[in-house]
Steps between C-alpha positions, in 0.01 A plus 500: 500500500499655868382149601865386439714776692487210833601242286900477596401506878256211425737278318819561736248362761310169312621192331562475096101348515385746717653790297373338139141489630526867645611573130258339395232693686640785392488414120121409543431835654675718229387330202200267314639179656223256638781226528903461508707210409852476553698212342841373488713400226794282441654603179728126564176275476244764334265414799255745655441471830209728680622674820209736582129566469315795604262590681407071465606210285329455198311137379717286363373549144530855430853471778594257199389662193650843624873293600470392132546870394754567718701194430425577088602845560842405687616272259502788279760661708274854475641835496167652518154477697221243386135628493248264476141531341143406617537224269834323601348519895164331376295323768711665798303736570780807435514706209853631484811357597846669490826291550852643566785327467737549884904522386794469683783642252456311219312195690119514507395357833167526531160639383224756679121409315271794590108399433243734488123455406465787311592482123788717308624623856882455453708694304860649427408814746364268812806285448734816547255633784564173675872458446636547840267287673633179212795641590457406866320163373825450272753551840301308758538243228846493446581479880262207487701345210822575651418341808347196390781494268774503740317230754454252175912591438569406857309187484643347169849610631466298773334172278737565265842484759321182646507332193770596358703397864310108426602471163829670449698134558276330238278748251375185300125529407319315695711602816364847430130363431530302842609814703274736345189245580648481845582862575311738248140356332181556705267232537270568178849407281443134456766475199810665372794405251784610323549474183842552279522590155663262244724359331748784622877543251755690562428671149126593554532549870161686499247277235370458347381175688301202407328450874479586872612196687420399843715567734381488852109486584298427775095441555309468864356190321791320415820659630843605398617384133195505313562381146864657481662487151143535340575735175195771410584590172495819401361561109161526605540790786643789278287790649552380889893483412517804380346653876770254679739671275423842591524415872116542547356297770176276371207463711236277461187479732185270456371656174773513281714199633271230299549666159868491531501156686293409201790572282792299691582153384299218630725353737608875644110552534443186696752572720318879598171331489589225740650740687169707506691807430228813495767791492831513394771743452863484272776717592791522262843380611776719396883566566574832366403513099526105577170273417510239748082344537254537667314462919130383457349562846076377496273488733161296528297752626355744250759746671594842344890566554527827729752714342703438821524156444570559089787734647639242705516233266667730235759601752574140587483442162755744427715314720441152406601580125803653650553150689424252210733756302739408756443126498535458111834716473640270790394191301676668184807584728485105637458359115776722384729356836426151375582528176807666553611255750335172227778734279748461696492151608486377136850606455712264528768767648529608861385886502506764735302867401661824688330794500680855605507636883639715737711285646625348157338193335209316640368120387109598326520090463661152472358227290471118635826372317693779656393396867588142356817567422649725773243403791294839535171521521291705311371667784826551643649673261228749367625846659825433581762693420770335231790449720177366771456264240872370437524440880203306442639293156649162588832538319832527533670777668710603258220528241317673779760770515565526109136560488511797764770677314320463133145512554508781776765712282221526217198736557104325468428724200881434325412401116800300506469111541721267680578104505720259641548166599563266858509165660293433786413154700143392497340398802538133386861560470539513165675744265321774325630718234290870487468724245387824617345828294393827610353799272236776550113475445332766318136669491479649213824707498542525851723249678277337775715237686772264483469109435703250603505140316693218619529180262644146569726407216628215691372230264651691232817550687518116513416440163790681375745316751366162399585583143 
């Protein structure tokens, strides 16, 4: 191999394309190739894609047939060479093929196809005669991959920090749909939606569900808010649920899209076929180990998803599921706010909640007869300090004071309880007569907060007077 000893000099001095194709030469020279193919592979989609031909590109059939081998063979995640027979290369005019499988660690990137018209030519001995020239094939490869990888990360890092800057005030569904139509999809995506898994409890957070629900949608056709709330049930889709479920990424291009358009529900299939949908791909939306739905991005051009693009929309995928995640724990959070506040305003008591701080005992909340009674508002009096919130209470001074000296002498967290009684004027002038109780709330064994209930006993008071 004294053909290779200029080969370092040549490939500080060329491009990654150049250098391939001088390997290339040099592979042709020292061994029974009559033609090269170099292909890549993207273990994330299972895609081949063919980088290189030498010395010419091949017709399209036996380019095909031969990409079929390779893309067989990858899927297969291969340890070891594949040789190929007379008979598998039939009516492409070689007679031997070998195929070897281009790793990076434990990642297979690529593929180098070595033709050759003569038959029974490749071996175990010409693959170990030839293994520092792969080798070079293998590196020049990598960089490739590396570099392409790194401008794709650069790119969705920048898509992805635009959109998330849009939608970060409101992450709703078809907010995101409307800024990703605006600032991501090129101009063969003529559709897109989201779609959320349901119904969703809080005891089988993850399924299983009963349907994907629309959420947000959008079509070139017919605009934002296509057929939102439409259910697609999902008993009938067991095989393409389990792929969602495993994170895979499902792409369908003009051949394959009718058979499982063909198996949608009628309405569901209308709505692809009036939207002349040729190619379509689903990314799973996830939050963690969190099943969230689904983005449906199709085209109407018989387009084949670049693995660029696939790697994009999984990325912003990635972030969208962390967004809706987002979206439905702040609607728990709000639901859980207004119930404890419906709670608290169906007792017929004035309450104030404390919760521990620093700087002694803080208002969490107030409910409405509270503000009714003493003339502070809810919003007023959350975060306020207790004595804050005496200076606040319209009472009398002197129950103002007693109050300083017995609630402020009595840690947050104090198991003991406390209760009293005082006279205050309304602010119609009339007498009231107060019955006040304070005592600690618990989680679980742990003593969370202090409450404070106030109750008006002047009726009773009355009562007893009258008698």
């Amino acid at each position: 191999m004294a053909a290779n000893a200029s080969a370092p000099d040549a490939m500080r001095q060329t491009s990654p394309t150049q250098t391939l194709h001088y390997i290339l030469r040099l592979l042709m020279a020292e061994a029974p190739v009559d033609h090269i193919c170099i292909c890549g592979y993207h273990e994330e989609t299972a895609q081949v894609e063919r980088l290189a031909d030498y010395p010419e590109e091949l017709p399209a059939p036996i380019r095909s047939l031969i990409q079929r081998h390779v893309m067989q063979f990858m899927a297969e995640r291969p340890t070891t060479p594949l040789f190929l027979s007379a008979s598998e290369l039939v009516d492409t005019g070689f007679a031997a093929g070998l195929v070897l499988p281009l790793r990076v660690q434990d990642s297979i990137i690529g593929a180098l196809a070595l033709l050759s018209h003569q038959p029974d030519v490749y071996t175990i001995e010409s693959i170990q005669q030839l293994a520092e020239l792969i080798s070079l094939v293998r590196l020049v490869l990598e960089n490739m991959y590396l570099y392409d990888a790194l401008a794709q990360n650069i790119i969705i890092a920048q898509l992805v920090l635009l959109t998330a800057q849009t939608i970060v005030d409101n992450p709703s569904p078809q907010q995101i749909i409307d800024v990703l139509r605006e600032r991501l999809f090129d101009n063969h995506v003529t559709s897109s939606a989201i779609l959320l898994y349901g119904p969703v409890s809080e005891d089988r957070p993850n399924g299983p569900f009963d349907y994907l629900e629309m959420a947000g949608s959008w079509s070139k056709r017919r605009g934002s808010g296509v057929a939102l709330g439409t259910k697609i049930y999902l008993g009938d889709y067991p095989d393409y649920l389990k792929r969602l479920d495993q994170r895979e990424t499902l792409v369908f291009g003009s051949k394959d899209l009718p058979d499982f358009v063909m198996q949608l529900d009628p309405f569901v299939r209308s709505i692809l076929q009036a939207e002349r949908v040729r190619a379509m791909t689903l990314l799973p939306l996830q939050a963690g180990q969190r099943k969230i739905g689904a983005l449906i991005v199709g085209s109407d051009r018989p387009h084949t998803f670049s693995n660029t693009e696939l790697q994009l929309y999984h990325t912003i995928g990635e972030f969208l599921g962390i967004s809706a995640m987002a979206q439905i724990l702040q609607q728990q959070h709000d639901l859980v706010q207004q119930g404890r506040a419906a709670l608290l305003d169906a007792v017929t008591d004035g309450v104030v909640m404390v919760l521990p701080d620093a700087a002694g005992a803080r208002v969490l909340t107030v409910n409405n007869l509270f503000t009714s009674m003493f003339g502070v508002p809810q919003n007023v009096a959350q975060g306020l300090l207790l004595p804050e919130l005496l200076q606040q209470m319209q009472i009398p001074e002197n129950v103002r004071e007693e109050f300083r000296r017995s609630w402020t002498s009595i840690r947050v967290r104090d198991p003991s309880k406390q209760h009293g009684e005082f006279h205050m004027t309304n602010s119609e002038g009339a007498r009231m007569d107060i019955e006040w109780y304070s005592a600690p709330v618990y989680q679980g064994s742990r003593v969370l907060g202090r409450i404070y209930t106030f109750h008006d006993v002047t009726a009773e008071r009355n009562a007893v007077r009258i008698r």
